[in-house]
C-alpha positions in Angstrom: 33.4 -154.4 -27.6 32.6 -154.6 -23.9 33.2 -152.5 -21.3 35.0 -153.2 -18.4 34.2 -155.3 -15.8 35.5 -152.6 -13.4 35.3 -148.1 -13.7 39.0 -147.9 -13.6 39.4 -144.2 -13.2 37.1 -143.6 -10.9 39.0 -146.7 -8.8 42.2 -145.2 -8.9 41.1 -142.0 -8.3 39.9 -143.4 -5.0 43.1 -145.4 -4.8 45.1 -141.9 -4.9 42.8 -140.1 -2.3 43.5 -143.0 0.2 46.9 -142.7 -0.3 46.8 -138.5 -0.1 45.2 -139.6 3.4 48.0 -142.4 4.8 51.0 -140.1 3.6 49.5 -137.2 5.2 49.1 -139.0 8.2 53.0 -139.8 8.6 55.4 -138.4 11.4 57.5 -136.4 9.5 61.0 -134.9 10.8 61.5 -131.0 11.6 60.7 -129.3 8.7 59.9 -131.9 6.3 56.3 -131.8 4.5 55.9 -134.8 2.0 53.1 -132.4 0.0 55.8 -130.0 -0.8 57.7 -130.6 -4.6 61.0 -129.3 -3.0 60.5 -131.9 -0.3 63.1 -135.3 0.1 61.6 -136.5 -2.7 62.3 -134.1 -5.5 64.7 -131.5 -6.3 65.0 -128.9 -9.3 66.1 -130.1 -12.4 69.7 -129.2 -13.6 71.5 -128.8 -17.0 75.4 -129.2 -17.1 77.3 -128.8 -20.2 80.9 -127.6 -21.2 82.0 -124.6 -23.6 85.6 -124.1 -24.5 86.1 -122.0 -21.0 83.7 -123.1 -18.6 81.5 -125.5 -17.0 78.1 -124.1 -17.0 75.1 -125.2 -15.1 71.4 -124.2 -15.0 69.1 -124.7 -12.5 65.1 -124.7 -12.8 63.5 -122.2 -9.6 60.8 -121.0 -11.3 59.0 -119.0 -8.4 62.6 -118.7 -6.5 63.0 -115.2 -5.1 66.9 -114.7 -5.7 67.6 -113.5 -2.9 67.1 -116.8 -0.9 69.5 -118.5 -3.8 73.1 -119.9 -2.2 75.6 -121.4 -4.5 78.5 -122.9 -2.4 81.6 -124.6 -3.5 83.6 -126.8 -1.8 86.2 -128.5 -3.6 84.6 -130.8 -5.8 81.3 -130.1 -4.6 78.6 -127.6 -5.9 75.9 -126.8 -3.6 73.0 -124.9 -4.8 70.0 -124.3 -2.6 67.1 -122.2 -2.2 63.5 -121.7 -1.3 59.8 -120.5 -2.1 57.9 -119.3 0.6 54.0 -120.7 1.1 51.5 -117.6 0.2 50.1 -115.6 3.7 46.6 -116.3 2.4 44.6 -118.3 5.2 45.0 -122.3 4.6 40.9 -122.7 5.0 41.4 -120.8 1.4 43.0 -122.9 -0.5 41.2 -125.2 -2.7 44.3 -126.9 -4.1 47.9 -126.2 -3.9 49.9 -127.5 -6.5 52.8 -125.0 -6.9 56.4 -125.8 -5.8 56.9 -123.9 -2.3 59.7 -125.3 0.9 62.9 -125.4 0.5 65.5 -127.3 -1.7 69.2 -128.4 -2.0 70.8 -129.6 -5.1 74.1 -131.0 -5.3 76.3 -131.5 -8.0 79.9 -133.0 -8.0 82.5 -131.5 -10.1 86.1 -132.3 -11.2 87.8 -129.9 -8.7 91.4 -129.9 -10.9 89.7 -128.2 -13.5 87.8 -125.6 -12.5 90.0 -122.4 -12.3 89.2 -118.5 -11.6 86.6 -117.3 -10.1 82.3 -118.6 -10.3 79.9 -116.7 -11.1 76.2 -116.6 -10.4 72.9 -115.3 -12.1 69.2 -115.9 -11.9 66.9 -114.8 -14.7 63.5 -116.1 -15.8 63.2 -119.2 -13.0 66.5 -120.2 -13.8 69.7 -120.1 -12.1 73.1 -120.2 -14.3 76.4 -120.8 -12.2 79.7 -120.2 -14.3 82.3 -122.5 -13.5 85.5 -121.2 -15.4 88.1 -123.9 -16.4 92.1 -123.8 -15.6 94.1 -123.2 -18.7 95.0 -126.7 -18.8 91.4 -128.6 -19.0 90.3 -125.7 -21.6 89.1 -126.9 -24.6 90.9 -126.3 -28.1 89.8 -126.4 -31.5 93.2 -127.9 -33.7 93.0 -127.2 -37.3 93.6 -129.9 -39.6 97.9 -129.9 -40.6 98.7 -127.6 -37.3 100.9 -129.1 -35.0 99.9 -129.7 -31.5 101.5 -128.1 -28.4 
C-alpha cells in the first residue's frame, strides 16, 4: 500500500491553527469571546422528561457555582442561565485553556396550561434539576385494565 501523496494531519493541524488565528482576530460585540464554550455558539446540554406529576429538566453546569444559577419562568418560557468565572491566575500562565468558563442562557419552551403549583430548583454534582409540577388535569394516570375511566 502507498502512502499518501499528502501528511494529512499534520495539514489540518495547520489548517486549524490558521483558523484559531482568523476567529481570534474578529470584532466581537460587548462581552462576547468566540474561545469561550458558553459563548453564542454553544449552550449546556438539557434533559426534559415527564413523571406522572411533573415536568422535570436537567441541566449540565459542571464547574457552575450555584449561586450565579437563575431559573426564570415566564409563561411558557423557561429561562435558565448561569456562569463560570475565568481563573485569577495571570493569562501569560496559561498553556491551554480548554474548560467551559463565560456565561450562558438556555431556554426552553413549555406548555404553560399544564404546569401547575409551584417550581422548584436544585443543583448537585454539575447538574441543575428544575421541577416543573403539572395541574391536576395534564397529570398522568395509570388505568387498570376493566376500570372505568373518569
Amino acid at each position: 500500500m502507498t502512502a499518501p501523496a499528502w501528511p494529512p494531519v499534520k495539514e489540518l493541524t495547520a489548517i486549524r491553527e490558521r483558523l484559531d488565528e482568523l476567529l481570534a482576530g474578529l470584532p466581537l460585540g460587548a462581552g462576547e469571546d468566540l474561545s469561550l464554550p458558553f459563548g453564542r455558539s454553544a449552550r449546556p446540554a438539557a434533559d426534559l422528561f415527564e413523571t406522572d406529576d411533573a415536568w422535570v429538566i436537567l441541566l449540565d453546569v459542571p464547574g457552575v457555582d450555584a449561586a450565579t444559577l437563575e431559573v426564570e419562568l415566564h409563561g411558557n418560557l423557561l429561562r435558565l442561565s448561569g456562569g463560570v468565572a475565568r481563573s485569577d491566575r495571570p493569562a501569560q500562565a496559561w498553556l491551554r485553556m480548554e474548560r467551559r468558563t463565560g456565561t450562558f442562557v438556555r431556554e426552553l419552551r413549555i406548555d404553560e396550561t399544564t404546569i401547575g403549583g409551584t417550581p422548584t430548583a436544585t443543583a448537585e454534582r454539575g447538574v441543575l434539576t428544575v421541577r416543573l409540577p403539572k395541574t391536576p388535569a395534564a397529570r398522568r394516570r395509570r388505568v387498570a385494565i376493566g376500570e372505568e375511566v373518569s
